[in-house]
C-alpha positions, -999 to +999 in steps of 0.1 A: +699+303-504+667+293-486+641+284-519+609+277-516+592+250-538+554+250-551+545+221-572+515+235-592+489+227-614+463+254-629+425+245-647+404+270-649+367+272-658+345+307-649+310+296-645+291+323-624+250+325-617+229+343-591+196+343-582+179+357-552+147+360-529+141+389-511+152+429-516+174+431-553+210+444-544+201+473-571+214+501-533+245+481-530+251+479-569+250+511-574+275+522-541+303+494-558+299+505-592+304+547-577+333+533-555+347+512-586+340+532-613+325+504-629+296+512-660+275+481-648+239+486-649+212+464-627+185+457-652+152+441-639+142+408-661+121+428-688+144+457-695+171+432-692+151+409-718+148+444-743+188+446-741+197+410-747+164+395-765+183+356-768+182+358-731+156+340-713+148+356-681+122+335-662+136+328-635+160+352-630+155+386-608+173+406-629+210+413-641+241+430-642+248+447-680+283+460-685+272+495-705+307+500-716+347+495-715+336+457-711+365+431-724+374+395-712+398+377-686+423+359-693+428+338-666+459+322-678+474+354-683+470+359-650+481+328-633+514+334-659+519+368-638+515+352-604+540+329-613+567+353-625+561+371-594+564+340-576+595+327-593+611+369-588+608+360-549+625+328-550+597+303-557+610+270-577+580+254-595+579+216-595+559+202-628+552+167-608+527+155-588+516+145-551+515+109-543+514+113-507+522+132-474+547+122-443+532+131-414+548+140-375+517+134-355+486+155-374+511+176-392+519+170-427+562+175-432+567+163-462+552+156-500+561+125-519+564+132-558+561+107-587+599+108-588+608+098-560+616+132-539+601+142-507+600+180-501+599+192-470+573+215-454+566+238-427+530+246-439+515+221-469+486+246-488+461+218-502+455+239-540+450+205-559+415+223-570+388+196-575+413+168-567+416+186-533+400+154-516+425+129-529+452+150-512+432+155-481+429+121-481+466+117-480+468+133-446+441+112-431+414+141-441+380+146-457+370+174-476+341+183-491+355+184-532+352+162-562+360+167-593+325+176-614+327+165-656+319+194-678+308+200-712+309+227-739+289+217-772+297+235-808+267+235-831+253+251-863+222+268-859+190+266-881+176+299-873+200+327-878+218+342-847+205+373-837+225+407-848+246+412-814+244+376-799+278+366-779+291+340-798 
């Protein structure tokens, strides 16, 4: 049986901001959401500061408001699907990790796992995420990625949270 083998590891973190100069996308917006079906609105910054008061709008062109049918991702729920697709067409997941590449010239054959094992490759894909570099690396490369430290903070408010706030 010819198996393939992926050794994976998942983070994820959503973090998504916009701004812009020049024309607002409000023409486009409004084609995607027709096409999509999607009940996002464009709002300019001081309609979009009468919908969601908390929100400080500055420096911001304007936004996209989800009027309704809006829920959340899970992105773990997600990656969970991939992989039982994945694992349906043959794929064998390996819970280890890289500690280096044989290369044939410039082309990577082989991954070297804590354990010990080697598994051979025709095609390496480089998904370590922001440890990407230190595989690059590895193979003699440099890449642009580096892992970046971020925080969440919990707190209690003094002023009361406004009727409506996300929290």
């Amino acid at each position: 049986m010819n198996r393939r083998r992926i050794s994976a590891s998942a983070s994820t973190a959503t973090s998504i901001a916009a701004r812009w100069t020049g024309p607002k996308p409000r023409a486009h917006a409004s084609t995607c959401n027709g096409a999509s079906a999607a009940h996002t609105v464009f709002l300019e910054p001081g309609p979009l500061k009468d919908r969601v008061p908390w929100l400080n709008v500055d420096d911001l062109g304007g936004g996209a408001w989800g009027s309704r049918d809006e829920g959340w991702f899970d992105a773990m729920g997600l990656l969970n699907g991939f992989r039982r697709g994945a694992r349906a067409g043959g794929v064998e997941y390996v819970d280890n990790c890289v500690i280096g590449l044989d290369l044939a010239g410039r082309r990577v054959v082989a991954a070297r796992l804590t354990t010990g094992e080697a598994i051979a490759c025709g095609t390496l894909v480089n998904a370590a995420g922001p440890r990407a570099q230190q595989v690059a690396a590895m193979a003699g490369l440099s890449i642009p990625a580096e892992p970046r430290k971020r925080h969440s903070f919990v707190f209690a408010s003094a002023t009361p949270i406004p009727v409506g706030c996300p929290t």
